[in-house]
N, C-alpha and C positions, 0 to 999 in steps of 0.2 A: 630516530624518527623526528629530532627536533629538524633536523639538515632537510626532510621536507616539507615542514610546513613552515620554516624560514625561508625558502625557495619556491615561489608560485609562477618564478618568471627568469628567462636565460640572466638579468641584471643584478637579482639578489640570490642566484647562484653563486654566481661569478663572486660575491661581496661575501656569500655565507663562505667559498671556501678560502678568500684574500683571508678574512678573521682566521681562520683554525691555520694557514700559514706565515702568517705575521706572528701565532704567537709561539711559532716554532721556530723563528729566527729566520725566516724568509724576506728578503727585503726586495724593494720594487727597483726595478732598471726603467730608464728612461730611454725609450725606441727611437725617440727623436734624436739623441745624441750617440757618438761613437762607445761603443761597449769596451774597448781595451781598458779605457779607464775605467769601468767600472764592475769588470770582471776578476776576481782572483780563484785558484785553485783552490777546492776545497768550498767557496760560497755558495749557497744559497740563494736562490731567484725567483721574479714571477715579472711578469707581464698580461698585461690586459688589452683590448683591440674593442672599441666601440662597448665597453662596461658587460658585453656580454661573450665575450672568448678569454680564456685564460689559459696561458702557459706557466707552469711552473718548473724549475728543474735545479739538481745540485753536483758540480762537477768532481769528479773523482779527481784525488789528491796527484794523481798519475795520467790524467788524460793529456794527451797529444794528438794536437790537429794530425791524420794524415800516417800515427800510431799504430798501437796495438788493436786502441778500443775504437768505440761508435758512439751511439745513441740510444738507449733504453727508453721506449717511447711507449707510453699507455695513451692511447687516445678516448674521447669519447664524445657526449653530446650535453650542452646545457638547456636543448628547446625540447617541448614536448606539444602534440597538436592540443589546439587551445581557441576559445573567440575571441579576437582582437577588437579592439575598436575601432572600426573607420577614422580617416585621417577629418572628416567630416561627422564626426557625433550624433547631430542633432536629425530627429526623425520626427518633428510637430507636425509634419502633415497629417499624423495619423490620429493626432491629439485631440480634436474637435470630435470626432465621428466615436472613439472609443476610451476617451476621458481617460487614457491613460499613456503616460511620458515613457516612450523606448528610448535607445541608444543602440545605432547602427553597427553593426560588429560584421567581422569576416573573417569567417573559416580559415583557419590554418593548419597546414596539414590533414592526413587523412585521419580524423578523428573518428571514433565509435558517436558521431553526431545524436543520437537518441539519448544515447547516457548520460548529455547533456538537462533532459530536460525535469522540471521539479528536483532542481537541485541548488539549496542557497550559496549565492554564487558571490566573491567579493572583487575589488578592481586593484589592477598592480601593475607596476613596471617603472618609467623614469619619465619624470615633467620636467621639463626644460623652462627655468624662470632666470627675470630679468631680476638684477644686483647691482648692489656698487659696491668698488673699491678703490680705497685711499688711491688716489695717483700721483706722478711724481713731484708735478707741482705744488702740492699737501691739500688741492682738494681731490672732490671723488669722480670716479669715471664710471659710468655703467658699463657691468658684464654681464654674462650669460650664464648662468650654473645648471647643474645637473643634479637632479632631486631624484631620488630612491622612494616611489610611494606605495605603501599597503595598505588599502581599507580591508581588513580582516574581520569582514563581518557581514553579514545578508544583506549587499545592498542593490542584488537586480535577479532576478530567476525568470526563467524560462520555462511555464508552463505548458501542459500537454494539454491533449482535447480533451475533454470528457468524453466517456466510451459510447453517451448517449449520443451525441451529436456525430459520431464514426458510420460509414456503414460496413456494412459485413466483409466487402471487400478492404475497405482500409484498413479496419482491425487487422484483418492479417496481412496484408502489406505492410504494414509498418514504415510508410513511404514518409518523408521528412524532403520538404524543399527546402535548400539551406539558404534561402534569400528570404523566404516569404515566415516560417515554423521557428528559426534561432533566434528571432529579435528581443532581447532581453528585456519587461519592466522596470523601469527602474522607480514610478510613483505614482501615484492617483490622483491625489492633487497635491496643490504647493501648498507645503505647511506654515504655521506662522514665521517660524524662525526662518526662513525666505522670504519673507512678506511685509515682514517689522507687525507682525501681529493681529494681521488677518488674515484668514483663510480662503483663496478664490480659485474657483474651479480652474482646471488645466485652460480650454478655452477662452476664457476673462483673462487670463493671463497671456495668450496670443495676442488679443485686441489690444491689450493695455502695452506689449515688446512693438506692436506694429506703428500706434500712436505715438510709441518714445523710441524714434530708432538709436541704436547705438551706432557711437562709431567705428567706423565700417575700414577693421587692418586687412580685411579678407581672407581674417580667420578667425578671431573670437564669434564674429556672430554666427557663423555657421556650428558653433559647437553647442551642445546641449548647457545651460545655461546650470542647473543643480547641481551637474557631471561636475563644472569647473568650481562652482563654491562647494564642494563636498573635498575637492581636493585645493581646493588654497586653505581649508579649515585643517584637513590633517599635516599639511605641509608649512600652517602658521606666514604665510604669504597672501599678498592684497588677488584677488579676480585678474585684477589686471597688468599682473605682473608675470602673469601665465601663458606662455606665449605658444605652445606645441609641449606635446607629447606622443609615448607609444607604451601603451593600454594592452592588460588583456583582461579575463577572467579567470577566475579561479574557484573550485569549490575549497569552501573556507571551514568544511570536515578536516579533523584532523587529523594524520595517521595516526592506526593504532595494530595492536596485536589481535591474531584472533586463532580461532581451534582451538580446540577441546584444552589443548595443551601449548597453544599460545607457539604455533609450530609458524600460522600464517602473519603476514607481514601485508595488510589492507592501509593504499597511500594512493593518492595522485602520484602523475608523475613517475613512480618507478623506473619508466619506461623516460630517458636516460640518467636520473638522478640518482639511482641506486651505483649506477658506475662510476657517476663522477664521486660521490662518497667515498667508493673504496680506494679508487686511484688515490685521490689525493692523503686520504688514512694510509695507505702502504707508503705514498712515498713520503712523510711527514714520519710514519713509521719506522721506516727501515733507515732514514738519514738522520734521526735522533739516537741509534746506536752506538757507542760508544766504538771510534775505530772504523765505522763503514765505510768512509771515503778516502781511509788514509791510503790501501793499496787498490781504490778501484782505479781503471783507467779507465773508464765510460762516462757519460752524463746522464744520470737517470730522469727523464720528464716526462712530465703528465700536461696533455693537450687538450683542452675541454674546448670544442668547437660550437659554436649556432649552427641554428639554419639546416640539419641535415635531416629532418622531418620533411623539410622543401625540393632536399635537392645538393647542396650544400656548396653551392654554385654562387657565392657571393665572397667581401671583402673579410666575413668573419666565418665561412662554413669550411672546413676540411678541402675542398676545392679551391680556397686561397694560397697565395705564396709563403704563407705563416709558417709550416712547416720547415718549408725549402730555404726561405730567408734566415729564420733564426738559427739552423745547421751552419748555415755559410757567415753569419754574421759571427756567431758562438766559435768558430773555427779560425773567421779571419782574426778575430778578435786574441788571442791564444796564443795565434800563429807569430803575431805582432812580438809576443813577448817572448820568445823561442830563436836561438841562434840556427835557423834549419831551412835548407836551401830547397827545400820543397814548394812548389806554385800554388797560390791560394785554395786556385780550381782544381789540381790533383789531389791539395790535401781535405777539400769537401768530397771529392768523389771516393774518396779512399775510405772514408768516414763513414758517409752515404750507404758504403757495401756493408761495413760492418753493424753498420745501426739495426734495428726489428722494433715493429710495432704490433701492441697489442690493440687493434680494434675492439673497443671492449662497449658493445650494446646486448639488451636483452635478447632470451633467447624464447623460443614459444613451450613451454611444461606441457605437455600430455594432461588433455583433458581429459576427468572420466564420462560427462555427457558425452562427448564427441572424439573418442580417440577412433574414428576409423580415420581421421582428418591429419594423423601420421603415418608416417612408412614405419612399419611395425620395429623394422631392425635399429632405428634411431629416432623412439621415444623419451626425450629426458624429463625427470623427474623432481619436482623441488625438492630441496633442502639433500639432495643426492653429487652437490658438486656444479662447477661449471662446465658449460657447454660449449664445446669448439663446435663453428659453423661451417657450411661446406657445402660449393656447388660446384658443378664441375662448371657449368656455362659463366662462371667468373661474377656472382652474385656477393658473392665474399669470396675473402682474397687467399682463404684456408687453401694451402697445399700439403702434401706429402711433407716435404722437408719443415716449413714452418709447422705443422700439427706436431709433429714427433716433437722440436726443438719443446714445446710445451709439456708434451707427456714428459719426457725426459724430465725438464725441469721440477713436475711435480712430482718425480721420482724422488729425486737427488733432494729433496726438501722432506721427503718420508710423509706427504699427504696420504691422510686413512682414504679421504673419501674420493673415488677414480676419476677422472677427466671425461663428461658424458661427447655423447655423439650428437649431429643434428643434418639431416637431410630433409629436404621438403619431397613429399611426394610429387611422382611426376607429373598425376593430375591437379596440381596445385602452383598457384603461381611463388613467385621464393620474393620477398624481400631485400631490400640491401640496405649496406649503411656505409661507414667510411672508410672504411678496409680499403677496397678497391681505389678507391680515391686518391687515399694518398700512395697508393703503391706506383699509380699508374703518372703522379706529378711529381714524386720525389725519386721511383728508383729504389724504397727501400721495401725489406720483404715485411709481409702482414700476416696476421692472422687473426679472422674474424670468431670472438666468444663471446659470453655472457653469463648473466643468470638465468633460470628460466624461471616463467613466471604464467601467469594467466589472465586474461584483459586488456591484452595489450591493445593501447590506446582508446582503451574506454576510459571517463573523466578519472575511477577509480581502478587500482589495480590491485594483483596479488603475486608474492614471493614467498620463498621461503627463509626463514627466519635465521636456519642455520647457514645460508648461504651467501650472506652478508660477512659471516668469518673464512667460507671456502674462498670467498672472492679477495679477500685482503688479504689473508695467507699465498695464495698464489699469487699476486703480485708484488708482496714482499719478495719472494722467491726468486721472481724472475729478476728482481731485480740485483739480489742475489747470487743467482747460479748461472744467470745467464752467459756472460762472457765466455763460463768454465763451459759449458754445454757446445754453445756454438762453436768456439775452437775446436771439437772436435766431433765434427758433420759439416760435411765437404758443403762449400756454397755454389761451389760450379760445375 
């Protein structure tokens, strides 16, 4: 549970799992330079893309571009929907009339938006400040660095109406405009320590910004003025050396256990952090065994992607070249040091066949309010095992042949608890995540799973407790028995 409430934001994801791989002898590749030199058989790797996508992966002591083996690929997601902060913060119009300071936020993803509201909420993600460093002349040159910041603590909530002021119909509508209803508080008035030790109404303190304008980069003064001394105080940096950032919120509740018997697992986020946890615990996992990689011929990697709460249609989402580049870069790179008259591009595509990825996002648990809202034959159940997902109309990427390649696997590893089922009813719309994605940019086969859980994407979720080990054990496994399995189940 610490893994999420060190993670409120895709940047200290990415950072909480660099830590638990750095100290398992993971070391960083530099994407800008050629890999040959910095690849050997047998190492350990990771890579990052914009502080919020992380690739990790470790090569079998026997892999050859173009070979026997492929790719062992666990994919998943480090974003979860959230309120961001406008690239524009400040909301004082509203300051005078209702004497109290918001911050402009915007909807990301399709959040459970009500679960949003009376909930102490704190601010996080990365501030971009101005630095210097020695230069080579032996004075200093200003740079640009990148700050990781967490206010971990009540510092804006999102109050509901009172029931008195509702009428009959909006009570039960439960209607939420997410322009006008999500605007966070963040203060009533400016306290001394803003003020140098007077206290003046929000108002007075317009008059008195309008009287002293600042200078005008055409961006500080558009920003909520509190927002940026609340974060150069935790980041121990001047106001003005705060040049941008990218903000969300977060409820600053912390996971905890819950039932009778301590069965439930209640966290933000679940919904994809629980997968990035396991992936990178199995393969942190299973390449600290003594011997793992001495006869594998594969590359076992874990691929935590952004952005696919959006869509994942950007330079860091599952819909990037990240996949497809590092295959071919990891290949050519191999290939370099190999006496073997095979063509770069035959020996990725060759590789490409053999590689499989596990799509690995939450799956929906069978509610007991509301279980008429499954197809009776493919209800899963927490703490009951993972759930392979399945659409025929290409929702997830689950087929015939990739499903089985999994049951199999959790065969051949003697898993107690069985591989659940999930189909969406037909009157129900189905979901997707990055299965299809990357099956449909890389070429290589998928297969979409999860845990199941309930709440999916309301601010708070629930899982099951034991499925946190169903989930790591099977992808120790795969990573594992995979090679054995698929050799023998035809791929064409």
């Amino acid at each position: 549970m610490t893994f999420f409430d060190a993670s409120p934001d895709p940047f200290h994801a990415v950072q909480t799992c660099i830590q638990t791989l750095q100290s398992c002898g993971y070391t960083p590749l530099d994407m800008e330079q050629p890999l040959h030199t910095q690849l050997i058989k047998g190492g350990k790797y990771y890579f990052t893309k914009n502080q919020s996508t992380l690739v990790a992966f470790a090569v079998g002591e026997k892999f050859v571009p173009g070979g026997k083996g492929g790719f062992k690929i666990i994919g998943g997601h480090t974003d979860s929907p959230n309120l961001k902060i406008k690239p524009r913060s400040k909301r004082s119009a509203m300051v005078s009339s209702t004497g109290c300071v918001q911050i402009a936020v915007e909807c990301y993803g399709g959040g459970l938006w009500h679960t949003w509201l009376d909930r102490d909420l704190g601010v996080s993600g990365r501030v971009f400040v101005k630095s210097s460093s020695p230069s080579e002349n032996g004075g200093q040159e200003e740079i640009i660095v990148s700050k990781l910041v967490k206010l971990d603590r009540a510092v804006v909530r999102v109050p509901s109406l009172a029931i008195h002021l509702q009428t009959a119909k909006e009570r039960e509508a439960l209607e939420i405009n997410k322009e006008d209803h999500l605007v966070p508080i963040l203060s009533m008035v400016l306290e001394k320590a803003l003020t140098k030790g007077t206290t003046i109404a929000p108002e007075e303190e317009t008059e008195k910004q309008q009287q002293q304008p600042e200078e005008d980069d055409g961006w500080t003064e558009h920003q909520e003025p509190i927002l940026l001394e609340m974060l150069a105080n935790e980041l121990q940096v001047n106001v003005k050396d705060i040049i941008d950032f990218e903000l969300n919120l977060f409820d600053v509740q912390k996971a905890s256990l819950g039932g009778a018997f301590s069965e439930f697992v209640h966290s933000a986020r679940l919904d994809n952090l629980s997968s990035c946890f396991m992936a990178v615990e199995a393969l942190v996992e299973h390449t600290s065994q003594e011997g793992s990689l001495e006869s594998d011929v594969d590359i076992s990697l874990v691929a935590l992607f952004d952005h696919e709460e959006v869509g994942s249609e950007s330079t860091t989402g599952a819909g990037s070249p990240i996949i497809q580049e590092a295959v071919s870069r990891i290949c050519q790179a191999f290939l370099s040091q190999e006496e073997s008259s095979i063509s770069p591009s035959d020996a990725t595509a060759i590789t490409l066949a053999k590689s499989f990825v596990l799509s690995v996002d939450q799956a929906h648990a069978i509610h007991p309010n509301y279980s008429s809202k499954h197809e009776k034959g493919h209800a899963p159940k927490m703490n009951h095992g993972m759930v392979i997902k399945r659409n025929s109309n290409q929702r997830y990427a689950t087929n015939a042949v990739t499903g089985l390649i999994i049951r199999e696997i959790a065969k051949k590893a003697g898993m107690k608890q069985p591989i659940q089922e999930f189909v969406v009813r037909n009157d129900c719309g189905c979901g997707t995540t990055i299965g299809p994605i990357i099956s449909s940019t890389t070429g290589i086969r998928a297969i979409d799973l999860g845990c199941p859980q309930w709440s999916m994407h309301s601010i708070r979720e629930t899982m099951g407790t034991c499925d946190f080990r169903h989930g790591v054990d099977l992808f120790c496994a795969f990573f594992q028995y995979f090679r054995q399995v698929d050799d023998g189940i035809p791929r064409n």
